[in-house]
N, C-alpha and C positions, 0 to 999 in steps of 0.2 A: 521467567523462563526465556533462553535466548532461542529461538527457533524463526526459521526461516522459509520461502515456500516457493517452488514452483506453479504459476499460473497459466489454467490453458485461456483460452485464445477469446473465452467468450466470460470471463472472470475480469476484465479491464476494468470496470468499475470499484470491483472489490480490491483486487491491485492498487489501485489509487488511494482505496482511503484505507491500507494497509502501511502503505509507502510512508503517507503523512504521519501516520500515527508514531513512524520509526520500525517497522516492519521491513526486512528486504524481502522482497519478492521479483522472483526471477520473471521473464517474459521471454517467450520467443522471437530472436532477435533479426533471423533468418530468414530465409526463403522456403528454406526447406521444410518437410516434412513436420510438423508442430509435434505429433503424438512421438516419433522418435527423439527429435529434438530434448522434448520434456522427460522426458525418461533419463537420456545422457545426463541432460542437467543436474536431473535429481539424483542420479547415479553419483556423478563428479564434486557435486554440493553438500550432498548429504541432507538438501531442502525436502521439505514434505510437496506431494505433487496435491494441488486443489485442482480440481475438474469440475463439469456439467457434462464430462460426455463419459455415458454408461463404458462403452467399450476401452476406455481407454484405462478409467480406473479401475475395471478385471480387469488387465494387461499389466499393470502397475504390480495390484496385490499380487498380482499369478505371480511377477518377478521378486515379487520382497520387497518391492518400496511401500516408502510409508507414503500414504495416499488419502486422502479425503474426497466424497462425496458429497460437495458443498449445497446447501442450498438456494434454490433461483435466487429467491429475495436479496437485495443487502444488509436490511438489517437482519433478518434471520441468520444469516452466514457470519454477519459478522458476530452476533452472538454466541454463535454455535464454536464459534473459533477462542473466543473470549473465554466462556467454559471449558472446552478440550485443553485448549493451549496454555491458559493464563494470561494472555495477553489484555492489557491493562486499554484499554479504550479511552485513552486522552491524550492530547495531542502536547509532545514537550519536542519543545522547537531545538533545542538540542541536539535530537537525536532523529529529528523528521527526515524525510528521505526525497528527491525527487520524484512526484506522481508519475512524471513521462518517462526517464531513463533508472529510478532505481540509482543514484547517486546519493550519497550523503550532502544534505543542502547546507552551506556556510552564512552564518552572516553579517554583514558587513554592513558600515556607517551607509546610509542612502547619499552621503552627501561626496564619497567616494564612487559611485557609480558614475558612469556617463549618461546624461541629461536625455541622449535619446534611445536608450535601454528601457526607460521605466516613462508613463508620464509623470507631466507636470506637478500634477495634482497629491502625486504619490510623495514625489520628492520634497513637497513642501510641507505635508504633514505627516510626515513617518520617520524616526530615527535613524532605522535599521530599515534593509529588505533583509532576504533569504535568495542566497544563488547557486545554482545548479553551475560546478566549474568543468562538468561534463558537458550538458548541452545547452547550458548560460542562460536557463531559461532565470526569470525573476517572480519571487514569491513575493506576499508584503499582508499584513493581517487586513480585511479588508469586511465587509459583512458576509460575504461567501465562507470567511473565517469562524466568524463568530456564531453562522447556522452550522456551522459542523459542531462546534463544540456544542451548542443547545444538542444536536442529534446526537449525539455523542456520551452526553449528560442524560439523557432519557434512555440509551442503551446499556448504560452500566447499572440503572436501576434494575432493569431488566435481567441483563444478568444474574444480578444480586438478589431476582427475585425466583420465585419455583417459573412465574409467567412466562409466557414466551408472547415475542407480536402478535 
């Protein structure tokens, strides 16, 4: 299922490890007003609106958006998204997305970067990184990597099972 989401303000977590998994998730980008903003968004996008704040998703439903009442936890949420949506809980580098700006991340030989983009350490034992050509940040599989998949791997059991966390 191809779907995509509006994130309010206190979802930045869940966003992130949305984004990687290949998930777009919008964010408020503005100054303004976050609860109108997200609405326009999800108006303009056709994205589903995810919240933690009561008042905002009745404002959402009252209007006809599609809306979720996410739960605090992440992995709870994340599985609850997993189940509603279909969304598959593994990480293909392919199709992962910038955590910060929500950019489709590219990736490129490490040995094409510039030396003081990425460390040392990186560029001598990594093929490839991953680049954000929106706001240049640099990705690279790393052990922060590799405990997301382990979390990740133990959520889709989860899923797959009646259990919940």
């Amino acid at each position: 299922m191809n779907v995509s989401f509006v994130a309010d303000e206190m979802l930045g977590k869940l966003a992130k490890w949305l984004r990687i998994i290949g998930i777009c998730v919008f964010t408020n980008e503005t100054e303004d007003n976050f609860d109108d903003e997200a609405l326009k968004l999800a108006k303009k996008t056709g994205a589903v609106l995810l919240t933690r704040d009561e008042s905002l998703y009745r404002r959402a439903v009252k209007r006809g958006f599609k809306a979720e009442f996410v739960p605090e936890d992440l992995d709870e949420a994340l599985i609850y998204l997993s189940r509603k949506y279909g969304i598959d809980l593994r990480v293909d580098l392919s199709r992962t997305r910038c955590p910060l700006c929500n950019a489709p991340l590219r990736m490129v030989n490490a040995r094409e970067v510039n030396p003081q983009d990425i460390p040392e350490q990186v560029l001598r034992s990594h093929e490839f990184v991953l680049v954000c050509d929106r706001c240049g940040k640099f990705y690279w599989i790393g052990r922060h990597y590799r405990s997301m998949l382990t979390r990740l791997k133990r959520l889709r059991e989860l899923v797959n099972s009646s259990v919940d966390p």
